[in-house]
Backbone of each chain as nested JSON, in Angstrom:
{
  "chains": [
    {"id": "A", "residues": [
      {"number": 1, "name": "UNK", "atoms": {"N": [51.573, -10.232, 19.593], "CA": [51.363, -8.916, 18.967], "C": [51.186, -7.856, 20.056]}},
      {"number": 2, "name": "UNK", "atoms": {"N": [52.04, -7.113, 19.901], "CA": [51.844, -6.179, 21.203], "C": [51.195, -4.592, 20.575]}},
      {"number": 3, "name": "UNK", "atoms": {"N": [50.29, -4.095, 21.715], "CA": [49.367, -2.874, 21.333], "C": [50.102, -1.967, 21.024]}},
      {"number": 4, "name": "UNK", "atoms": {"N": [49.474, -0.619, 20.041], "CA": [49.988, 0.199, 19.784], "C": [50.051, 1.199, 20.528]}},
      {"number": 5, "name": "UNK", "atoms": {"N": [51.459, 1.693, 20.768], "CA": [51.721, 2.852, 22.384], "C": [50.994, 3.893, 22.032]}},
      {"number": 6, "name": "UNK", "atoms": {"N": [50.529, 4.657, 22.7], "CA": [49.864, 5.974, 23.111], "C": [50.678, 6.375, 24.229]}},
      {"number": 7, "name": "UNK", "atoms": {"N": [51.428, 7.989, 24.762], "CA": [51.823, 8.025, 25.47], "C": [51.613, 8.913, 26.458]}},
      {"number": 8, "name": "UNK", "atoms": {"N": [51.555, 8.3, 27.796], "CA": [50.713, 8.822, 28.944], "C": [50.462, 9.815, 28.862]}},
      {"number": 9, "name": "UNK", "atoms": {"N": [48.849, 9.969, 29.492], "CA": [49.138, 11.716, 29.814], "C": [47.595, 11.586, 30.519]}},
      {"number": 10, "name": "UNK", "atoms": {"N": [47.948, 12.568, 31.719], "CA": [47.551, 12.856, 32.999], "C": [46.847, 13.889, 33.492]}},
      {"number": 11, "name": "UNK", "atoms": {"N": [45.614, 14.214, 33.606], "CA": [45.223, 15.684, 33.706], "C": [44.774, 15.354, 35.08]}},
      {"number": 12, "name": "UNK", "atoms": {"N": [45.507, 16.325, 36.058], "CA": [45.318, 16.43, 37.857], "C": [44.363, 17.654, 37.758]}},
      {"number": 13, "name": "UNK", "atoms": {"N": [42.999, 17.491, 38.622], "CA": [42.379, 18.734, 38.556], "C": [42.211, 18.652, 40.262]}},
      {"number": 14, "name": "UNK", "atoms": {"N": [42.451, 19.791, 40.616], "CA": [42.448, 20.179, 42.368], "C": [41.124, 20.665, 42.976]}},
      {"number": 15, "name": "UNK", "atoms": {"N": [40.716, 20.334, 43.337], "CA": [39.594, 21.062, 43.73], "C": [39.363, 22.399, 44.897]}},
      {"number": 16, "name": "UNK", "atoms": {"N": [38.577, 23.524, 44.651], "CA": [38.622, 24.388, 45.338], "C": [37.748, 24.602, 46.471]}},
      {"number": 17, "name": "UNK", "atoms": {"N": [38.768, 24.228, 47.601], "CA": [37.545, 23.897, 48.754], "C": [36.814, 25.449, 49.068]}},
      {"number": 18, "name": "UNK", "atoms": {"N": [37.762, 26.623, 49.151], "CA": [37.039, 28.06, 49.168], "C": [35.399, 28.087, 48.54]}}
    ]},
    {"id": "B", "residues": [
      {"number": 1, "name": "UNK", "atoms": {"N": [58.388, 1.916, 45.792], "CA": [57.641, 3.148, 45.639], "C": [56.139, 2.12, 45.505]}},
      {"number": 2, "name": "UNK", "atoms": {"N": [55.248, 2.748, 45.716], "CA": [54.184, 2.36, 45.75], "C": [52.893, 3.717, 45.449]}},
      {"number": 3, "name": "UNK", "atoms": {"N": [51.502, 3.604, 45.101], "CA": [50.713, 4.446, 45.224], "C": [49.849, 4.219, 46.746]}},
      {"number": 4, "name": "UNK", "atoms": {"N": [49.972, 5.601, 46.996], "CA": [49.724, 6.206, 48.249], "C": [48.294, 5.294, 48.573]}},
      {"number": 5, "name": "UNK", "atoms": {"N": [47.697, 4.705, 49.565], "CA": [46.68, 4.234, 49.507], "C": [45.216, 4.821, 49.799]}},
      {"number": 6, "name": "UNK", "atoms": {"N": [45.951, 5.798, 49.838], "CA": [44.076, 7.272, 50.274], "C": [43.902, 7.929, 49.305]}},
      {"number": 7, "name": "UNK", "atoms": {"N": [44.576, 7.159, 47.783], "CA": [44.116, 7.417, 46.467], "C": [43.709, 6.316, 46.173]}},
      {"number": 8, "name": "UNK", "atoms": {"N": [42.548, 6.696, 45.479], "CA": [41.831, 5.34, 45.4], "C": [41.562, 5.683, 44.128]}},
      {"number": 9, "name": "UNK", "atoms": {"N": [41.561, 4.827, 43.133], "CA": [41.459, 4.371, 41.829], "C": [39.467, 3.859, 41.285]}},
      {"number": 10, "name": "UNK", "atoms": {"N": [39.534, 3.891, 39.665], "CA": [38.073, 3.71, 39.84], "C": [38.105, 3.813, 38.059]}},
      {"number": 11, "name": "UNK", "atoms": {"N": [37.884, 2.872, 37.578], "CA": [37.652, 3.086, 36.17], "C": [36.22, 2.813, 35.36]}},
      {"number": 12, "name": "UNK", "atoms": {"N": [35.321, 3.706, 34.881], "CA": [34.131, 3.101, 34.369], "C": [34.377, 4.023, 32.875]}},
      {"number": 13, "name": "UNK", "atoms": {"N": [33.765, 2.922, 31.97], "CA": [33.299, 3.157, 30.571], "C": [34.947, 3.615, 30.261]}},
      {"number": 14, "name": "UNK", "atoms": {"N": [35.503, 2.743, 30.115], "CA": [37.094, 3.549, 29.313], "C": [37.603, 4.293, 30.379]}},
      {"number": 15, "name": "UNK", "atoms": {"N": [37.078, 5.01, 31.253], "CA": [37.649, 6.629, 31.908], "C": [38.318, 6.029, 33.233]}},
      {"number": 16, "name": "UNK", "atoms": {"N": [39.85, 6.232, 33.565], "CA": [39.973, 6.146, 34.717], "C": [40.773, 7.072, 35.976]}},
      {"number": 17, "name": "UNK", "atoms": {"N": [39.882, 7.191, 36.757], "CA": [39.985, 7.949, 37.706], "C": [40.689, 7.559, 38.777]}},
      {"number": 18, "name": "UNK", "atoms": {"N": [41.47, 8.681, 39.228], "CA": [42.205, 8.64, 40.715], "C": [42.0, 9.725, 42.011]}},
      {"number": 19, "name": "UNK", "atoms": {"N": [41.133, 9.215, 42.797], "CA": [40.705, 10.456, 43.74], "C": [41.297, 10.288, 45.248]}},
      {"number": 20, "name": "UNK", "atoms": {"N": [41.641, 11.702, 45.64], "CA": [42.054, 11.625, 46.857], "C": [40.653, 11.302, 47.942]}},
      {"number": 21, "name": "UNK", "atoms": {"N": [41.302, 11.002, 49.062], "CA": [40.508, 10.489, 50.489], "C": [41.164, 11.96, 51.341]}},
      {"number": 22, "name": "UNK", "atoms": {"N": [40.697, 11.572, 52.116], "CA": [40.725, 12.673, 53.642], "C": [42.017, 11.946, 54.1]}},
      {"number": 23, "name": "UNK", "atoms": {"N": [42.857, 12.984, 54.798], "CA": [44.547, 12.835, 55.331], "C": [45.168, 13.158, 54.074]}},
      {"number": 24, "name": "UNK", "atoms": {"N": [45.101, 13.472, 52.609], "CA": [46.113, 14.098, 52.171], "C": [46.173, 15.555, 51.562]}},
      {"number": 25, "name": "UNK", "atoms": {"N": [47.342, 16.208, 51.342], "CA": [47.543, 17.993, 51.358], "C": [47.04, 18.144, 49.761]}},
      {"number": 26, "name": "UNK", "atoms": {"N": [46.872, 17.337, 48.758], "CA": [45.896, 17.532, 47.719], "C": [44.676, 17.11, 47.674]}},
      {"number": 27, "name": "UNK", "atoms": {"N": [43.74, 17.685, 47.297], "CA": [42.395, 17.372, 47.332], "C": [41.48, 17.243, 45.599]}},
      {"number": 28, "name": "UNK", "atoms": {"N": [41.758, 16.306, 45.564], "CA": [40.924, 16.39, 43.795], "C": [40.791, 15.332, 43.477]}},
      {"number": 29, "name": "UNK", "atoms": {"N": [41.398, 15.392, 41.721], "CA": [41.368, 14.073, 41.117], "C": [42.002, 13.792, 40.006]}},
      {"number": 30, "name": "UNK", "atoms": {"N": [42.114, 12.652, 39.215], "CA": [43.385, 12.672, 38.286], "C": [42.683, 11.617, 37.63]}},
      {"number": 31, "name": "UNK", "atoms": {"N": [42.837, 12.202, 35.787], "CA": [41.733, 11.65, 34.786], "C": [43.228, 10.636, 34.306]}},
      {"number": 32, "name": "UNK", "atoms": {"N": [43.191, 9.932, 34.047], "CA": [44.495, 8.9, 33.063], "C": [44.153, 8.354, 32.217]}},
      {"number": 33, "name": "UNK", "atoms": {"N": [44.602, 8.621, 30.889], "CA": [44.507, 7.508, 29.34], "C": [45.158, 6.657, 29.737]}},
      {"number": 34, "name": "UNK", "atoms": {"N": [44.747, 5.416, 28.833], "CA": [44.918, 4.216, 29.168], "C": [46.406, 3.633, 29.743]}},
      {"number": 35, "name": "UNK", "atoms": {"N": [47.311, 4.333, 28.952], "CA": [48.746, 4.256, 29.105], "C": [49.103, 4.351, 30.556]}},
      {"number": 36, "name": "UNK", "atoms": {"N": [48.27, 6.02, 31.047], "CA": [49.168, 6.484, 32.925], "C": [47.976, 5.507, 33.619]}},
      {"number": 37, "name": "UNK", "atoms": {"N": [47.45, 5.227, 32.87], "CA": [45.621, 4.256, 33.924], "C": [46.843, 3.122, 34.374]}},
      {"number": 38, "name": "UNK", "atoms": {"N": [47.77, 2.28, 33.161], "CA": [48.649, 1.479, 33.259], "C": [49.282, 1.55, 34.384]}},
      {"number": 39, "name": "UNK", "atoms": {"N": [49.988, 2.795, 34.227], "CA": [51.206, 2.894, 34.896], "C": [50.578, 2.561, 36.567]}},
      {"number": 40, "name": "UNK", "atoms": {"N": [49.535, 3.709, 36.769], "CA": [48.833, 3.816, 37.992], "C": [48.619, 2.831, 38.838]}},
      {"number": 41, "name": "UNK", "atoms": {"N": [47.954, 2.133, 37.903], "CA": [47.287, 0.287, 38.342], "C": [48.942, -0.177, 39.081]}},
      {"number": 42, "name": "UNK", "atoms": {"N": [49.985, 0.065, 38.086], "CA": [51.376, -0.908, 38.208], "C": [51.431, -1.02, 39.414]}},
      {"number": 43, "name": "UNK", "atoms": {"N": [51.593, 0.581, 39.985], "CA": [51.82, 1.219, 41.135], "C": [51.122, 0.41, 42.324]}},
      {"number": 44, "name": "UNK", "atoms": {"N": [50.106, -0.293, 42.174], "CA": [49.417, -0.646, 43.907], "C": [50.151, -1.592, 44.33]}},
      {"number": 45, "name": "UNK", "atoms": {"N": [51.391, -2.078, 43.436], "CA": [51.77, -2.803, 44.471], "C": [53.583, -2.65, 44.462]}},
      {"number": 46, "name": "UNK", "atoms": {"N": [54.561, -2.642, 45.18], "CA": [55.668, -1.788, 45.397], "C": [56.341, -2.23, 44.335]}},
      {"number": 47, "name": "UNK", "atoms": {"N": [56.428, -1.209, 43.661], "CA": [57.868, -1.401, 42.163], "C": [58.46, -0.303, 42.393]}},
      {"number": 48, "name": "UNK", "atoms": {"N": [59.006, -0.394, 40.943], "CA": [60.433, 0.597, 40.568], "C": [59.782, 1.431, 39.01]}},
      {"number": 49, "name": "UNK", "atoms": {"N": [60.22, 2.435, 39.065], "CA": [60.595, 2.657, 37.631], "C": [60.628, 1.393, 36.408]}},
      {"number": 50, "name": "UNK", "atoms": {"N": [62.118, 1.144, 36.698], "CA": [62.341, 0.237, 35.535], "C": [61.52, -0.825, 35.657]}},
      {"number": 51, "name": "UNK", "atoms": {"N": [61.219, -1.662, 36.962], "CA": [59.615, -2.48, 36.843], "C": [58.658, -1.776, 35.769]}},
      {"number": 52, "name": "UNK", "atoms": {"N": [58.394, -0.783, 36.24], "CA": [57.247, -0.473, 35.283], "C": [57.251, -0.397, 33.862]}},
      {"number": 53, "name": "UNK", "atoms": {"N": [58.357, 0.376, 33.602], "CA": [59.014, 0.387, 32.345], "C": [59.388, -1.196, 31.632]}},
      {"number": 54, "name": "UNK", "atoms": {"N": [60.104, -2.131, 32.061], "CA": [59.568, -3.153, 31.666], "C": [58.263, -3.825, 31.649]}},
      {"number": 55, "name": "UNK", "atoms": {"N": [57.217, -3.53, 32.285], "CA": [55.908, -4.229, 32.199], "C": [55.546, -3.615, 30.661]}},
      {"number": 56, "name": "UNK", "atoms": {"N": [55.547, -2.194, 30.636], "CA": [55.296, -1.327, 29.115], "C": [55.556, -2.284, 28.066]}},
      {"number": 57, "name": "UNK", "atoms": {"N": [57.505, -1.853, 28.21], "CA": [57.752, -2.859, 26.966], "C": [56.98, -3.928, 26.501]}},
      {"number": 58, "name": "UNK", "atoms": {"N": [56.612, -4.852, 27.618], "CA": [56.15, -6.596, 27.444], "C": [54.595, -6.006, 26.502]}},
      {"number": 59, "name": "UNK", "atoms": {"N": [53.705, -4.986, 26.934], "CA": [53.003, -4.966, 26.201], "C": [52.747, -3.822, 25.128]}},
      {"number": 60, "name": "UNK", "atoms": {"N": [53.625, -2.828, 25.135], "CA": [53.434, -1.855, 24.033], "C": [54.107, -2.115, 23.243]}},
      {"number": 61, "name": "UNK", "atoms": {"N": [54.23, -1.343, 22.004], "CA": [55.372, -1.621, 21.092], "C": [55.864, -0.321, 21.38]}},
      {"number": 62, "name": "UNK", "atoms": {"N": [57.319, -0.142, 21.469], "CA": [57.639, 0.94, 22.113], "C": [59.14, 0.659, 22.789]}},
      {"number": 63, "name": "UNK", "atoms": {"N": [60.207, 1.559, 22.292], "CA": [60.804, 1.396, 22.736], "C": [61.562, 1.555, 24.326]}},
      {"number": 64, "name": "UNK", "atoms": {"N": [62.678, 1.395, 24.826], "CA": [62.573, 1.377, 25.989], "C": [63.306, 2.86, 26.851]}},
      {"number": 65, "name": "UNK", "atoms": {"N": [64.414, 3.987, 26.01], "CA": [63.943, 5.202, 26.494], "C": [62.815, 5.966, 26.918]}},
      {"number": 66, "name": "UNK", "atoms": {"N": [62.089, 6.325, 25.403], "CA": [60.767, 6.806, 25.322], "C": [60.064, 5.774, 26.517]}},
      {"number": 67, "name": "UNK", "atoms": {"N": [59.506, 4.639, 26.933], "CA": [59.145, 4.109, 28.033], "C": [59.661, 4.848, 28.994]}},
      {"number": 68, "name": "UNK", "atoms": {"N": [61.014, 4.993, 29.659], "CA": [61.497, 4.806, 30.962], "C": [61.0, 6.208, 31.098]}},
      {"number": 69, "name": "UNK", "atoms": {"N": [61.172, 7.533, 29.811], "CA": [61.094, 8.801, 30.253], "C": [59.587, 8.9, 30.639]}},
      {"number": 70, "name": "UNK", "atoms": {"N": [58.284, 8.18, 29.676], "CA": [57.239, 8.36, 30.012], "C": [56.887, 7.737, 31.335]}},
      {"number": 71, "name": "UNK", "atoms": {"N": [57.713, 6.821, 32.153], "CA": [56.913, 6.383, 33.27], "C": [57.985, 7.779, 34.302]}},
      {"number": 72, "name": "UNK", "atoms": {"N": [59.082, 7.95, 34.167], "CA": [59.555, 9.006, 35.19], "C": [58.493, 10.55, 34.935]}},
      {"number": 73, "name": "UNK", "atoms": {"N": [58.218, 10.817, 33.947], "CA": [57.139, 12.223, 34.197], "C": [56.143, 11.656, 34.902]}},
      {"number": 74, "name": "UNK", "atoms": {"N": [55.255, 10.621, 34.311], "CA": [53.91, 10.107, 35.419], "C": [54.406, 10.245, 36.607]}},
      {"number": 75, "name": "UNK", "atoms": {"N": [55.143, 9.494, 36.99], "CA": [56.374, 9.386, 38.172], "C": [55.935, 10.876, 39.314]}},
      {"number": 76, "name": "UNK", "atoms": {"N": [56.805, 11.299, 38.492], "CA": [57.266, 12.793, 38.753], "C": [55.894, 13.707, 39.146]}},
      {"number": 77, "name": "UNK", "atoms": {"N": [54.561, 13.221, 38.593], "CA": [53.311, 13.987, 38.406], "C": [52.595, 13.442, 39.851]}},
      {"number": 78, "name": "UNK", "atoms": {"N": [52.687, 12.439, 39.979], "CA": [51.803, 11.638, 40.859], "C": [52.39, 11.88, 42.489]}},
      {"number": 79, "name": "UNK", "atoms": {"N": [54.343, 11.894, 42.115], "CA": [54.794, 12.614, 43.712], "C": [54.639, 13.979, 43.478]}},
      {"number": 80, "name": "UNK", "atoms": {"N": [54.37, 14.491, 42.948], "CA": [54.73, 16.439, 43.453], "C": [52.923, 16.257, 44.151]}},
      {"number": 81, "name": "UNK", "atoms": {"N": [52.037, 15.371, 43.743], "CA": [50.696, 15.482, 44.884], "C": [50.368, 14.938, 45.838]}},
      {"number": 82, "name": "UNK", "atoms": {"N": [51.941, 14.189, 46.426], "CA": [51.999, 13.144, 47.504], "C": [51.346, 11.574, 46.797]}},
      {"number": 83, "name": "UNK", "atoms": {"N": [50.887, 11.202, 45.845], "CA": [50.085, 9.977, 45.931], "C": [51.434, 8.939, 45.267]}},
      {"number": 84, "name": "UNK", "atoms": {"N": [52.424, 9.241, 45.653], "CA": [53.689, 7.915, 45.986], "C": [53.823, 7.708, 47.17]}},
      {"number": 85, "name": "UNK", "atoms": {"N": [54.236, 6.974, 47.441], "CA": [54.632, 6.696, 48.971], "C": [56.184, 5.71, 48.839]}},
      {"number": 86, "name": "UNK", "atoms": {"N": [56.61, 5.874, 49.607], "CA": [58.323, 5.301, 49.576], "C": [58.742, 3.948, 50.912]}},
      {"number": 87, "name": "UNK", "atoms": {"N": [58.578, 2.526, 50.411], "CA": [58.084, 2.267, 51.48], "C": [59.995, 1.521, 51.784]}}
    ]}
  ]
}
């Protein structure tokens, strides 16, 4: 039985060295 | 292709995280649902695309466009911040 897909998702947060 | 190794990975309570180290030109961090947490993990050790995209298949239900396109955006997300590496 294979899981049910959800599809990727990615939140990049950058940081502000200033 | 591989993930860059001065990203270092880290998952607690469900949440998993990808943070840069010192030596690379992004500096932060990168939250992933379980799916790009997948993909991410795939990554530590040298594949392909379609590697990955077949690992999906074996465990999602899901077909295998929708797969290949969702691992090329992760793809696509993870090099525009350097954390691929091309070995």
């Amino acid at each position: 039985m294979k899981e049910k897909y959800t599809a990727p998702d990615m939140e990049i947060i950058e940081f502000d060295t200033e | 292709m591989k993930l860059n190794p001065k990203f270092l990975t880290h998952e607690t309570k469900g949440e998993h995280i990808t943070v840069s180290t010192t030596g690379t030109k992004f500096n932060g961090l990168i939250r992933s649902n379980p799916t790009a947490a997948f993909i991410v993990e795939s990554m530590k050790a040298d594949t392909t695309e379609r590697e990955i995209a077949d690992k999906i298949l074996a465990k999602y239900d899901v077909d295998r466009t929708t797969a290949e396109k969702d691992v090329a955006d992760i793809v696509g997300k993870l090099r525009s911040i350097g954390a691929i590496i091309d070995e």
